[in-house]
C-alpha positions in Angstrom: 21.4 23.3 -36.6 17.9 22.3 -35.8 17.9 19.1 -37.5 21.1 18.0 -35.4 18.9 18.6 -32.6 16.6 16.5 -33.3 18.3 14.0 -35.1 20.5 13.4 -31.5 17.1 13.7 -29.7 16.2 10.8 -31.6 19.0 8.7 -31.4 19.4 9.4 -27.3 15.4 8.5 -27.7 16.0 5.3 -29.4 18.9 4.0 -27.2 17.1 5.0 -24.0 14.4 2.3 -24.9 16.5 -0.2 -25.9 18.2 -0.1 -22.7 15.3 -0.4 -20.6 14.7 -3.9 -20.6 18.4 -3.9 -19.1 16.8 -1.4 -16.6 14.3 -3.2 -15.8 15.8 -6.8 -14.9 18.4 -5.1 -12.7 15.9 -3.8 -11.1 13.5 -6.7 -10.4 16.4 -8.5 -9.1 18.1 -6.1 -6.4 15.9 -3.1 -5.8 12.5 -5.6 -5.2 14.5 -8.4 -3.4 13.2 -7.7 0.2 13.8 -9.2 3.0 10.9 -11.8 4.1 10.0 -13.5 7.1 11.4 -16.9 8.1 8.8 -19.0 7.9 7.7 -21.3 11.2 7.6 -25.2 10.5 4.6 -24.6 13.0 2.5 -22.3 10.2 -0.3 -24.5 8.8 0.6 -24.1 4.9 4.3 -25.4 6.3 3.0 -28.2 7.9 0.6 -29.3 5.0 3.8 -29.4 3.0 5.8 -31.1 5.8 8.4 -28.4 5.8 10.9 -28.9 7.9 14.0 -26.5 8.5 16.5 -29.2 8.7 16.0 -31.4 5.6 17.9 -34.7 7.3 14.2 -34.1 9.5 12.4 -35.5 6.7 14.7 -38.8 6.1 11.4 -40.7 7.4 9.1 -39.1 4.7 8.4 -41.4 2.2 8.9 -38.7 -0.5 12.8 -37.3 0.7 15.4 -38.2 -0.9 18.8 -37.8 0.0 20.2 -34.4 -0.7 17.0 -32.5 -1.6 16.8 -29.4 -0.2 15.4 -26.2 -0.3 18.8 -24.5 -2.4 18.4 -27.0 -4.9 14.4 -26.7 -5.7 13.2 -25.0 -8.6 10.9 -23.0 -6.5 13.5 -21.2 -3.9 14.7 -18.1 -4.8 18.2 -17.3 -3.4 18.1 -13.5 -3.6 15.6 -13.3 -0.6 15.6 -17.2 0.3 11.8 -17.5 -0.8 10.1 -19.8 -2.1 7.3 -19.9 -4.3 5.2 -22.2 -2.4 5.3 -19.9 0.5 5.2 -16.1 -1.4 4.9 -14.6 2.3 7.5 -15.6 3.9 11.8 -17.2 3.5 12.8 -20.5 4.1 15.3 -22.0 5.2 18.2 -23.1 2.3 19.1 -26.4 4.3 14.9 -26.9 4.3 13.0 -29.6 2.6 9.4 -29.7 2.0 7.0 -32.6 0.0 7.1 -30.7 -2.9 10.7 -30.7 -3.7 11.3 -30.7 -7.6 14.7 -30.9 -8.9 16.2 -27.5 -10.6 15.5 -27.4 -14.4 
């Protein structure tokens, strides 16, 4: 009876690990998603990137092009509308900023 014991220990063992990776990116991706603060086109790492909240703003800049924005960049993140650039704070999805690079 002993060794059934500990042979379902083990295997309860085993599969408890293997399913913590699972665990693990569930987590990262809802229980860590917080909510940030927007951030102000008036903050001076937004204006050194010429973020603006409204990405039709930017039209003049020689770097926009037409339909970049902020949703579409490989740095946003749309669980808490962050952005890598800015780690502090959210932007706005409809944004744009100079470094806008195209989703991979």
């Amino acid at each position: 009876m002993a060794n059934k014991s500990r042979r379902d220990f083990m295997r309860n063992s085993v599969m408890g690990l293997a399913a913590l990776p699972f665990g693990v990116g569930i987590l990262s991706k809802t229980a860590f998603a917080q909510e940030l603060p927007r951030l102000a086109p008036s903050a001076s790492n937004a204006q050194a990137l010429n973020y603006v909240e409204d990405a039709s703003e930017a039209s003049d800049h020689p770097a926009y092009e037409d339909g970049e924005r902020c949703d579409n960049c490989m740095f946003y993140n749309a669980d808490n509308e962050g952005c890598q650039l800015f780690p502090e704070n959210s932007v706005e999805p409809a944004g744009w900023c100079q470094s806008w690079t195209a989703q991979a």
